[in-house]
mmCIF entry with sequence, helices, sheets and N, C-alpha, C, O atoms, coordinates in Angstrom:
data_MODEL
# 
_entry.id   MODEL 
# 
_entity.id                         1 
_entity.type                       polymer 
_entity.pdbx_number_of_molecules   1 
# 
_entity_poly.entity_id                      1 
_entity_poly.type                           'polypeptide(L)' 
_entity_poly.nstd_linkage                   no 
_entity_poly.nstd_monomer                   no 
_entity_poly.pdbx_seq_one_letter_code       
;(UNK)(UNK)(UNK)(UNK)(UNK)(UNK)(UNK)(UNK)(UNK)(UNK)(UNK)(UNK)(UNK)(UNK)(UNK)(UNK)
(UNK)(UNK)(UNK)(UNK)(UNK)(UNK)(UNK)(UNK)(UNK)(UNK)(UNK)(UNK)(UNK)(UNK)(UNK)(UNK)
(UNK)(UNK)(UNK)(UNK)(UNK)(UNK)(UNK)(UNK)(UNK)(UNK)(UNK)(UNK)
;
_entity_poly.pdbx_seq_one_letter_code_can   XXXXXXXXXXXXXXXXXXXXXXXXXXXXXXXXXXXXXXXXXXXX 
_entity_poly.pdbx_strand_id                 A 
# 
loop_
_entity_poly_seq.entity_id 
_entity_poly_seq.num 
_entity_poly_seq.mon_id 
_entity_poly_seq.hetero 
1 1  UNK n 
1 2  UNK n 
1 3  UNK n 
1 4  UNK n 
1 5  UNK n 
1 6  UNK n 
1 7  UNK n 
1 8  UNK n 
1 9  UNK n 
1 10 UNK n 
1 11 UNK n 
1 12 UNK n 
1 13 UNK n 
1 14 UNK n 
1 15 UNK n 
1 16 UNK n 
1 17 UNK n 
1 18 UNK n 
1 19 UNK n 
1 20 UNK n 
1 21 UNK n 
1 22 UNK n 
1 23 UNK n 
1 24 UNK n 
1 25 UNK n 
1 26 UNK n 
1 27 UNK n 
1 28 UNK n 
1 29 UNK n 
1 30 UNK n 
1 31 UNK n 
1 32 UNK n 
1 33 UNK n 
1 34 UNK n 
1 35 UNK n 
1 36 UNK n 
1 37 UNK n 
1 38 UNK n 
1 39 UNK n 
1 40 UNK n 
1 41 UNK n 
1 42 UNK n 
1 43 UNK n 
1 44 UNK n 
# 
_struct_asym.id          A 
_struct_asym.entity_id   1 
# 
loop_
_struct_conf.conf_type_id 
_struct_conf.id 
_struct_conf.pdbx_PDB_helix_id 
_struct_conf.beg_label_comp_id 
_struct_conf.beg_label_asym_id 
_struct_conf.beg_label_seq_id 
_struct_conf.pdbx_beg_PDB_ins_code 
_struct_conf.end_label_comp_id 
_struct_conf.end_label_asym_id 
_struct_conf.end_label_seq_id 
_struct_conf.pdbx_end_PDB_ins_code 
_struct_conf.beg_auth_comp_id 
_struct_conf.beg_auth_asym_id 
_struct_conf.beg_auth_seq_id 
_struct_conf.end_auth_comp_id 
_struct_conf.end_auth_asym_id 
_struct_conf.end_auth_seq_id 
_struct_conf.pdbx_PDB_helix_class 
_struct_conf.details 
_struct_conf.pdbx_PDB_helix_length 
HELX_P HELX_P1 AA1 UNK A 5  ? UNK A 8  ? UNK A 5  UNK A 8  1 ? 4  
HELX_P HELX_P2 AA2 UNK A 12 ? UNK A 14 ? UNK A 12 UNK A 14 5 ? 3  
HELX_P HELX_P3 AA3 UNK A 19 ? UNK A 23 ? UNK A 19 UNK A 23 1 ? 5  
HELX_P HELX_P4 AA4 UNK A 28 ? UNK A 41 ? UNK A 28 UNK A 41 1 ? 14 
# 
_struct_conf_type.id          HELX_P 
_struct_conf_type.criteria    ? 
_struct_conf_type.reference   ? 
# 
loop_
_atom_site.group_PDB 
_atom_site.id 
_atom_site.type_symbol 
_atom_site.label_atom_id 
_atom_site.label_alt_id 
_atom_site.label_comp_id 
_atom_site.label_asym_id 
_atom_site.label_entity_id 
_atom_site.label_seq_id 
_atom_site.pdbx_PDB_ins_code 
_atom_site.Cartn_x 
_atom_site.Cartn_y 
_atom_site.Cartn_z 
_atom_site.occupancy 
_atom_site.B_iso_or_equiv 
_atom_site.pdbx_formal_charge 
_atom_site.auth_seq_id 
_atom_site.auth_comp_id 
_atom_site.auth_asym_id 
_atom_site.auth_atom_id 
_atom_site.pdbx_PDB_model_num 
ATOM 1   N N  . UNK A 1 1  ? -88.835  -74.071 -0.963  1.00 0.00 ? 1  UNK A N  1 
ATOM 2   C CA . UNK A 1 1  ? -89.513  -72.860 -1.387  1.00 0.00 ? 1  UNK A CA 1 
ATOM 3   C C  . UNK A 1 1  ? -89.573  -71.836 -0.252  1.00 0.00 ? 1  UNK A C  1 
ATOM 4   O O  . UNK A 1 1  ? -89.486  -70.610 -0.325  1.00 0.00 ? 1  UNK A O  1 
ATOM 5   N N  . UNK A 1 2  ? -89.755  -72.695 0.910   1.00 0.00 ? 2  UNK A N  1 
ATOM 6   C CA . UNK A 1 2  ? -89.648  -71.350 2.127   1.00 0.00 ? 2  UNK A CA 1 
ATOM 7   C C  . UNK A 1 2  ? -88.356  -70.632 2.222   1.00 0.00 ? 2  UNK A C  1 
ATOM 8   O O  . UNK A 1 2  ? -88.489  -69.974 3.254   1.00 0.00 ? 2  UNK A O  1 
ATOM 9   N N  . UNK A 1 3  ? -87.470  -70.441 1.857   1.00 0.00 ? 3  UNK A N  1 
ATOM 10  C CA . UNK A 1 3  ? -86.178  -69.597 1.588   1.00 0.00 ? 3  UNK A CA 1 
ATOM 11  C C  . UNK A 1 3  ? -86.551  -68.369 0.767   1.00 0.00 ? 3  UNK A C  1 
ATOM 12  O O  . UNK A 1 3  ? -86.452  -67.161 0.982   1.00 0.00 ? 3  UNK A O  1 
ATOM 13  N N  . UNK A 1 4  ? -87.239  -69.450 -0.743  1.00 0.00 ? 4  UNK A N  1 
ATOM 14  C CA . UNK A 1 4  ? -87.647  -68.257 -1.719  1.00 0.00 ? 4  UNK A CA 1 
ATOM 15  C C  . UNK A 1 4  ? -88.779  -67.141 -0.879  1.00 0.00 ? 4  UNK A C  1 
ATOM 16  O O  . UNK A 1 4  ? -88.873  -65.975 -1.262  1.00 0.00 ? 4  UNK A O  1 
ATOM 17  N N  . UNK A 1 5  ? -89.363  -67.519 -0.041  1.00 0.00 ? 5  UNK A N  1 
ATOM 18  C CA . UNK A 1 5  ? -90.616  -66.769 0.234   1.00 0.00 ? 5  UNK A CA 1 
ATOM 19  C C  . UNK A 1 5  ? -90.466  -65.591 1.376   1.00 0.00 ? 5  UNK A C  1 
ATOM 20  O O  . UNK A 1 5  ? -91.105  -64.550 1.526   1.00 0.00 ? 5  UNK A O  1 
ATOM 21  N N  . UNK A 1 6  ? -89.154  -66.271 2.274   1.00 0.00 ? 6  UNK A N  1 
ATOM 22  C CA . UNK A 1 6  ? -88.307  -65.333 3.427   1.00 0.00 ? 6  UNK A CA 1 
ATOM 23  C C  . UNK A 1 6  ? -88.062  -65.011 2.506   1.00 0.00 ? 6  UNK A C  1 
ATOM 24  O O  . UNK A 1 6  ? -89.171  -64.862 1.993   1.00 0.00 ? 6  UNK A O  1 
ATOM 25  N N  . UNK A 1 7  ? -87.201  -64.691 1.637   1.00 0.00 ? 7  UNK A N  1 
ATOM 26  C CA . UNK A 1 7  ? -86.432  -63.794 1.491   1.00 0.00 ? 7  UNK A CA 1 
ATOM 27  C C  . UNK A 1 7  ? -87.386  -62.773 0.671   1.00 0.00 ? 7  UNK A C  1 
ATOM 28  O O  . UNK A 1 7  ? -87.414  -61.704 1.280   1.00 0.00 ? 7  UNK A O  1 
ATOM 29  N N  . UNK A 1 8  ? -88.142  -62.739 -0.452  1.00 0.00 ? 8  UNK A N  1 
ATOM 30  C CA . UNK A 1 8  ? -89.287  -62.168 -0.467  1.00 0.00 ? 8  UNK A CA 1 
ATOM 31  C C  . UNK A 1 8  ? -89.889  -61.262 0.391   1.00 0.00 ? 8  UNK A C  1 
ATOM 32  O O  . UNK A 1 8  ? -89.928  -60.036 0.286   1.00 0.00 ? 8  UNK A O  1 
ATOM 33  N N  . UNK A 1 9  ? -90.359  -61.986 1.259   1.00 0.00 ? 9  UNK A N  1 
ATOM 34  C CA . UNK A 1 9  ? -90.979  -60.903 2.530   1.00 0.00 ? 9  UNK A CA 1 
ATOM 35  C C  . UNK A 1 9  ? -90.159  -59.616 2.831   1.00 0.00 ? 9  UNK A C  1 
ATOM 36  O O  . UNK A 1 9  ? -90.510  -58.441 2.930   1.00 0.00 ? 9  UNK A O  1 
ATOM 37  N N  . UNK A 1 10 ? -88.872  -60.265 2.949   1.00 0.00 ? 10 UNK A N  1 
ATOM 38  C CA . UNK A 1 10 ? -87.781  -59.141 3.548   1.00 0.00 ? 10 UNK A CA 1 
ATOM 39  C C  . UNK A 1 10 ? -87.786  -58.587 2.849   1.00 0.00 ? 10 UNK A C  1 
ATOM 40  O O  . UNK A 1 10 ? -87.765  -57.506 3.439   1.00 0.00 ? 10 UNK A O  1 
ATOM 41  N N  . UNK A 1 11 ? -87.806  -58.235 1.274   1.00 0.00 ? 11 UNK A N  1 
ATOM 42  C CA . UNK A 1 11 ? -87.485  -57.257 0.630   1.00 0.00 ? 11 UNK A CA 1 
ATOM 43  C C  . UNK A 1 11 ? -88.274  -56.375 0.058   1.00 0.00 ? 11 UNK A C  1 
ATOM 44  O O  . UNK A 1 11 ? -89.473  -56.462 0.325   1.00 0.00 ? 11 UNK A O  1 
ATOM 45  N N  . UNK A 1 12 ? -87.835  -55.352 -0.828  1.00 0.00 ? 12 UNK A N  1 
ATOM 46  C CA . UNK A 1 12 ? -88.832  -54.102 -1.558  1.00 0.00 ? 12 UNK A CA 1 
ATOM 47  C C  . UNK A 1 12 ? -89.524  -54.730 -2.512  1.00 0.00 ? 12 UNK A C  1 
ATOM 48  O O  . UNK A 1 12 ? -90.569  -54.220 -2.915  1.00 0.00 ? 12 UNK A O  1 
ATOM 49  N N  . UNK A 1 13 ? -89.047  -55.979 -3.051  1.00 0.00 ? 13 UNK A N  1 
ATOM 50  C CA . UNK A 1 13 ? -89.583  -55.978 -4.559  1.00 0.00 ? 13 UNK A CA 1 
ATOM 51  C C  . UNK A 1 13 ? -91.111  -57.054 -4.197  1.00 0.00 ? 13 UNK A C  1 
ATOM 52  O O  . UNK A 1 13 ? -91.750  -57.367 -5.202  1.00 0.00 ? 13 UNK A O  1 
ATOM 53  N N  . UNK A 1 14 ? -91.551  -57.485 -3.067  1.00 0.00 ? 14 UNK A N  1 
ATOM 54  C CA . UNK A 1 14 ? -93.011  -57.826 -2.336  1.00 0.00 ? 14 UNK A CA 1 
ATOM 55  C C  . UNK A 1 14 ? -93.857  -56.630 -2.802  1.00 0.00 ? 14 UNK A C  1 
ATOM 56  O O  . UNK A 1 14 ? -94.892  -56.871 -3.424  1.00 0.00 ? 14 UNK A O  1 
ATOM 57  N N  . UNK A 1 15 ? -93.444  -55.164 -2.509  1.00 0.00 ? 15 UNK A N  1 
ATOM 58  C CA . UNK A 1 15 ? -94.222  -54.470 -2.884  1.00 0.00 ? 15 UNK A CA 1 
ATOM 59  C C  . UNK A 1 15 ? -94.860  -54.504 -4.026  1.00 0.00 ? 15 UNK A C  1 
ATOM 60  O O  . UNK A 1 15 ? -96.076  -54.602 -3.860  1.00 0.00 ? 15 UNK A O  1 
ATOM 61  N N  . UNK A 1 16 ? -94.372  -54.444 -5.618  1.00 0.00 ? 16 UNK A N  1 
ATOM 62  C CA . UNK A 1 16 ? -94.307  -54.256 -6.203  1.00 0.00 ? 16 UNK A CA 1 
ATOM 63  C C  . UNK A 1 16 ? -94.932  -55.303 -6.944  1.00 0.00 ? 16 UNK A C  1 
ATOM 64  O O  . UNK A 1 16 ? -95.804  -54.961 -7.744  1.00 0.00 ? 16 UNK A O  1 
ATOM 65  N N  . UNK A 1 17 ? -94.559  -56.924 -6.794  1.00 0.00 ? 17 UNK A N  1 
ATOM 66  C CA . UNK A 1 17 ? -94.009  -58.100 -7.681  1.00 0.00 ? 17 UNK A CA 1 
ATOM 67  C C  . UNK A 1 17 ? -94.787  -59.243 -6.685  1.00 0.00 ? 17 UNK A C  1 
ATOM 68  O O  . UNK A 1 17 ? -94.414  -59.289 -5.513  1.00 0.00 ? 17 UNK A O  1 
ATOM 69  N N  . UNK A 1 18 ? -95.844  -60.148 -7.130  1.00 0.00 ? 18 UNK A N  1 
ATOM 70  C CA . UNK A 1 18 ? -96.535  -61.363 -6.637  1.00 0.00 ? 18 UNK A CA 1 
ATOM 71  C C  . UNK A 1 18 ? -95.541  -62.634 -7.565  1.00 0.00 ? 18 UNK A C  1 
ATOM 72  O O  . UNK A 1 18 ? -95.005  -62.444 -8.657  1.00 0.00 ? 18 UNK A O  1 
ATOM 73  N N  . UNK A 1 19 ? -95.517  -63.658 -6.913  1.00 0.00 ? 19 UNK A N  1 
ATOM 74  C CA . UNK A 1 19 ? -95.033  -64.808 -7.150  1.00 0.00 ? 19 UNK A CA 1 
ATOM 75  C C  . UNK A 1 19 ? -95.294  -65.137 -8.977  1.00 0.00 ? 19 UNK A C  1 
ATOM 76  O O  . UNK A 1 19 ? -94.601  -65.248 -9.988  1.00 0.00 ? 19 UNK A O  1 
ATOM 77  N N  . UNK A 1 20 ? -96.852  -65.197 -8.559  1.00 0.00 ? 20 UNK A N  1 
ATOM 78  C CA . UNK A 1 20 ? -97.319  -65.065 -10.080 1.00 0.00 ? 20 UNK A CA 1 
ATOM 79  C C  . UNK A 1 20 ? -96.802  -64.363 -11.792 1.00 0.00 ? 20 UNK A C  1 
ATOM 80  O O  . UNK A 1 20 ? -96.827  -64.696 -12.977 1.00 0.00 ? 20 UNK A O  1 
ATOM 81  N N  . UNK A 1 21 ? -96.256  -62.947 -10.722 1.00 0.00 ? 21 UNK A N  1 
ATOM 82  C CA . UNK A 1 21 ? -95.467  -61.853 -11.885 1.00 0.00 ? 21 UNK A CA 1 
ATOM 83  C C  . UNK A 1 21 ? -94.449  -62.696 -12.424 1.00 0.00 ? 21 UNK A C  1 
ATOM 84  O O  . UNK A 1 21 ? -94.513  -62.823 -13.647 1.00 0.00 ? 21 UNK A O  1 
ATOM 85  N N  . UNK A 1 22 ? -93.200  -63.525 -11.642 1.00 0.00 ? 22 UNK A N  1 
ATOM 86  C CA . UNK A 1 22 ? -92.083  -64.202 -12.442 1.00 0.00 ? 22 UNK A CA 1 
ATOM 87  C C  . UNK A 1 22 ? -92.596  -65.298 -12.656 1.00 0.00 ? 22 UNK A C  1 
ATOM 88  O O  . UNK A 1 22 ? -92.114  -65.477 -13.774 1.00 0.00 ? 22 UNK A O  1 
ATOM 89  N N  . UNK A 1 23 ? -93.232  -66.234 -12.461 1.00 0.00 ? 23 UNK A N  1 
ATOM 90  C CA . UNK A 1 23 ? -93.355  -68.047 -12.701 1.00 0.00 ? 23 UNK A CA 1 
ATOM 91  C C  . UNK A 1 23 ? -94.291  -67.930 -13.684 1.00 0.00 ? 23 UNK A C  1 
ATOM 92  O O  . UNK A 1 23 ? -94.246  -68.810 -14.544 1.00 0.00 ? 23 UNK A O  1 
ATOM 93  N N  . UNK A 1 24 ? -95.253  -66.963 -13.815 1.00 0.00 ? 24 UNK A N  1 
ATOM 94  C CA . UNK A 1 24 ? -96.214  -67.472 -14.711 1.00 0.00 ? 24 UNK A CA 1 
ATOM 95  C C  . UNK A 1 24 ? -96.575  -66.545 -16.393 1.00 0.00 ? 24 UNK A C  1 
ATOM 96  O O  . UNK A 1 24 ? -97.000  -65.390 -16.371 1.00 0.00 ? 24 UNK A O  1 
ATOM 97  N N  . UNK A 1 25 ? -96.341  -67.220 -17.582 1.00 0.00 ? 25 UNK A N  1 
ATOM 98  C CA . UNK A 1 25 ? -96.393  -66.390 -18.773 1.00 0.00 ? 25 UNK A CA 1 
ATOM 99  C C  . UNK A 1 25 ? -97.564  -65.060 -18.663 1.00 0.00 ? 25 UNK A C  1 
ATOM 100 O O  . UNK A 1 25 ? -98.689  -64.971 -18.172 1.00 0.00 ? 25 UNK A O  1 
ATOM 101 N N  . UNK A 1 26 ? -96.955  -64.424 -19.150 1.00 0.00 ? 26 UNK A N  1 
ATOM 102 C CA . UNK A 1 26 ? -97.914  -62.656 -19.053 1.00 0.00 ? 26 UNK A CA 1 
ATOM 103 C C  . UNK A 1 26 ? -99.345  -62.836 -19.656 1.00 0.00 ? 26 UNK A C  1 
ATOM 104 O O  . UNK A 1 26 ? -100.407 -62.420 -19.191 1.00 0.00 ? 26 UNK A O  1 
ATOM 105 N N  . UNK A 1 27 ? -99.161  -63.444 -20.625 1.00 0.00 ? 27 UNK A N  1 
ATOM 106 C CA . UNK A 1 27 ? -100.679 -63.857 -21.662 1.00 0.00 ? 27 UNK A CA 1 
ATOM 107 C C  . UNK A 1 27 ? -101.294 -64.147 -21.379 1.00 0.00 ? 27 UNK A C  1 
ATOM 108 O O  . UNK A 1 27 ? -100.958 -64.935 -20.495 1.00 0.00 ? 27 UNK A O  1 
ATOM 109 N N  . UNK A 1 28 ? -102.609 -64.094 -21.510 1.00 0.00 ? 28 UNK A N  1 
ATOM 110 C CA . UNK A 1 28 ? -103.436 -64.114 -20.917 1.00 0.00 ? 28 UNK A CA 1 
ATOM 111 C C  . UNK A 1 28 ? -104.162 -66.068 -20.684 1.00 0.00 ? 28 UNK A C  1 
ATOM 112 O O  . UNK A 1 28 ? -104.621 -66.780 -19.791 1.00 0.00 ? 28 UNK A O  1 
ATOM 113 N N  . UNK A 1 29 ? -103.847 -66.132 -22.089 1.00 0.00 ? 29 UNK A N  1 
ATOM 114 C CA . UNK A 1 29 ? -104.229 -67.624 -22.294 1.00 0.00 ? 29 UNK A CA 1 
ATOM 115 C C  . UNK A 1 29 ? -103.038 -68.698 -21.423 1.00 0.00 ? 29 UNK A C  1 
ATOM 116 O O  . UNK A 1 29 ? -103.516 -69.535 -20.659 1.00 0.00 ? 29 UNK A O  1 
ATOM 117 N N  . UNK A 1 30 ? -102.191 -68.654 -21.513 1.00 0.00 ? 30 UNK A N  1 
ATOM 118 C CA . UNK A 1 30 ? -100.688 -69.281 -21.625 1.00 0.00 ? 30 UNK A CA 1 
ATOM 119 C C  . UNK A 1 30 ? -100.767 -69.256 -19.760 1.00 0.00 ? 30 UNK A C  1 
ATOM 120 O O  . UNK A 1 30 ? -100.689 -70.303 -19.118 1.00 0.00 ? 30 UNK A O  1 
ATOM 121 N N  . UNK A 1 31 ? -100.922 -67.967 -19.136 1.00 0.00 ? 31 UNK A N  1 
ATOM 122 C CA . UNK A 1 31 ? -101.303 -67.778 -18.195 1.00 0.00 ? 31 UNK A CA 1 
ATOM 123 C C  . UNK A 1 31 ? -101.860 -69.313 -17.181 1.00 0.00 ? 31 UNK A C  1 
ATOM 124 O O  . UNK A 1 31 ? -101.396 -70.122 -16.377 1.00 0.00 ? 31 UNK A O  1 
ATOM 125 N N  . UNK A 1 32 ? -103.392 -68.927 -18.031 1.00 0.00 ? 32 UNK A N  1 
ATOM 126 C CA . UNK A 1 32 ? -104.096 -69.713 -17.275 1.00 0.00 ? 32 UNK A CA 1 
ATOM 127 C C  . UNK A 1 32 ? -104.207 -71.005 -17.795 1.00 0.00 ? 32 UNK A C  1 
ATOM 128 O O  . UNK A 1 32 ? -105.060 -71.567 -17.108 1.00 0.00 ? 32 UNK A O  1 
ATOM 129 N N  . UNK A 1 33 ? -103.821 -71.706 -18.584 1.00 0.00 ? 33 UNK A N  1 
ATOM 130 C CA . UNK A 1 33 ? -103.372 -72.666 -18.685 1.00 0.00 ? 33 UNK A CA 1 
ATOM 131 C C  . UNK A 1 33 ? -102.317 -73.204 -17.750 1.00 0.00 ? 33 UNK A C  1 
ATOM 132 O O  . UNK A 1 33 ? -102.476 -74.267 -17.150 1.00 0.00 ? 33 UNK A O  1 
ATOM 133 N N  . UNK A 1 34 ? -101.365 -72.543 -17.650 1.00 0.00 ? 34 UNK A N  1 
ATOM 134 C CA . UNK A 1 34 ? -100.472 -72.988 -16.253 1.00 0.00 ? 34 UNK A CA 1 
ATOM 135 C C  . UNK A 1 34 ? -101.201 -73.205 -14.883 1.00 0.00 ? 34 UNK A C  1 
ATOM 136 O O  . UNK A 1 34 ? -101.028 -74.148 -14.111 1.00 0.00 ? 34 UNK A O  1 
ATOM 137 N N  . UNK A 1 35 ? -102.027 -72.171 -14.741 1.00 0.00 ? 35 UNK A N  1 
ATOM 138 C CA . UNK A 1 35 ? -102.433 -72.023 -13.311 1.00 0.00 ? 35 UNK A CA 1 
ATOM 139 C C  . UNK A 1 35 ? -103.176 -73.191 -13.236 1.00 0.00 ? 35 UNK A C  1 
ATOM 140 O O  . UNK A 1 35 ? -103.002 -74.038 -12.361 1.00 0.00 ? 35 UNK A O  1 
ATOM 141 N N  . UNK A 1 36 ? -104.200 -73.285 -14.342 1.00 0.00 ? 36 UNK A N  1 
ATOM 142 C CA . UNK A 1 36 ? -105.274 -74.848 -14.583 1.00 0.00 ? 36 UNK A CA 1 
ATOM 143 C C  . UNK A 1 36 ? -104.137 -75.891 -14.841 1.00 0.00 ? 36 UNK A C  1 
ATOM 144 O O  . UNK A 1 36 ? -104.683 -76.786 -15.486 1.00 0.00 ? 36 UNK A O  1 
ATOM 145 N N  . UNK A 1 37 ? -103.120 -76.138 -14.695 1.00 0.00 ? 37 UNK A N  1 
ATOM 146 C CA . UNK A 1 37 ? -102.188 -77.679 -14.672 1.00 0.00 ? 37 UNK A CA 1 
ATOM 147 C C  . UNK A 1 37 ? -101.582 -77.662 -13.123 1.00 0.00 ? 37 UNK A C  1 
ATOM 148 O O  . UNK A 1 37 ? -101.652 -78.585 -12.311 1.00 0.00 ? 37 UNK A O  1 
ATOM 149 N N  . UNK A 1 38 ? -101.179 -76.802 -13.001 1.00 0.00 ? 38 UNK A N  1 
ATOM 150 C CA . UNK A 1 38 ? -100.694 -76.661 -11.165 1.00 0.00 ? 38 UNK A CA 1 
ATOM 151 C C  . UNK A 1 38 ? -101.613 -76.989 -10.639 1.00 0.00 ? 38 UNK A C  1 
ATOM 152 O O  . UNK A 1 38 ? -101.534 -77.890 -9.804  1.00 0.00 ? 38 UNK A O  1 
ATOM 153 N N  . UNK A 1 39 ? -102.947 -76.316 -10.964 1.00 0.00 ? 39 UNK A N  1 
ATOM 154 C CA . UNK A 1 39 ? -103.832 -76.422 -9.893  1.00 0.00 ? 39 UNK A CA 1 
ATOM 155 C C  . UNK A 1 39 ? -104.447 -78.126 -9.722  1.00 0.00 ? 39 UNK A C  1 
ATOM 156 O O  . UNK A 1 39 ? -104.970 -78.571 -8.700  1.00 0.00 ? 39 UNK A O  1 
ATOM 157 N N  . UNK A 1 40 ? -104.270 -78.712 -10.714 1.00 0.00 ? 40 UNK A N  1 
ATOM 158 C CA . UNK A 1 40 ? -104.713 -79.932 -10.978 1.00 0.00 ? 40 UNK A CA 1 
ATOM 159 C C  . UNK A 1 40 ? -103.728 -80.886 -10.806 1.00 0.00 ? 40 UNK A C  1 
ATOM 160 O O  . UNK A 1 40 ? -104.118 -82.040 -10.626 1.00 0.00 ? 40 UNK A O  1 
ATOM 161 N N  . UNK A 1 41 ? -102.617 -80.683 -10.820 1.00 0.00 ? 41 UNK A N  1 
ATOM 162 C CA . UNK A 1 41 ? -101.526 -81.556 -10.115 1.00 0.00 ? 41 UNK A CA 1 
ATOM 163 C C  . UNK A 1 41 ? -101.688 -81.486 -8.260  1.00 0.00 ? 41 UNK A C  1 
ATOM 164 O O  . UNK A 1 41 ? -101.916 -82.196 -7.281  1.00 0.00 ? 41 UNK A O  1 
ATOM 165 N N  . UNK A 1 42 ? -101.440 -80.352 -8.590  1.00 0.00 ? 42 UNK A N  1 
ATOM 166 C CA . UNK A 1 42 ? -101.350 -79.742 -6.695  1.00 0.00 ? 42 UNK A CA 1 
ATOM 167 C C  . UNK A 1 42 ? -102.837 -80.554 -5.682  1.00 0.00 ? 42 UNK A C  1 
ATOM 168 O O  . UNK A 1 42 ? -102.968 -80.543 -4.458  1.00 0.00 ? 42 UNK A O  1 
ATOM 169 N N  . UNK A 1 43 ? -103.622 -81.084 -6.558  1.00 0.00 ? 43 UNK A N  1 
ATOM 170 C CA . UNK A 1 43 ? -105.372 -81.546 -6.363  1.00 0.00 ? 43 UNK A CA 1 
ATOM 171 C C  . UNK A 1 43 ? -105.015 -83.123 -6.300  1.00 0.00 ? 43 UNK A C  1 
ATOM 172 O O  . UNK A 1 43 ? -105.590 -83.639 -5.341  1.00 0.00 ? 43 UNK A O  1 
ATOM 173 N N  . UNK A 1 44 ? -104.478 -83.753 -6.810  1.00 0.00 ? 44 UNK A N  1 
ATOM 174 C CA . UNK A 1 44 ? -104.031 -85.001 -7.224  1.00 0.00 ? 44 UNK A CA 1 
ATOM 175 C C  . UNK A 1 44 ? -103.313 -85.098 -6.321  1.00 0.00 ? 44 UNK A C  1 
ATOM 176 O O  . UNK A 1 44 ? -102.616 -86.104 -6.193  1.00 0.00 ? 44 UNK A O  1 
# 
């Protein structure tokens, strides 16, 4: 993942665009449902 995150930094679209904007569904529900399973794996 540290490749994905250099290369990130280096560029324009950091300005604009958080990690969150592409990996995670726009909806609001769908959303946070993802974030509440990552976060609970990532805990484990």
């Amino acid at each position: 993942m540290k490749p994905h995150f250099d290369g990130w930094v280096k560029s324009s679209h950091r300005a604009v665009a958080t990690c969150n904007d592409c990996y995670t569904p726009h909806a609001l529900i769908p959303k946070y449902l993802v974030k509440a399973e990552n976060g609970f794996w990532h805990s484990f």
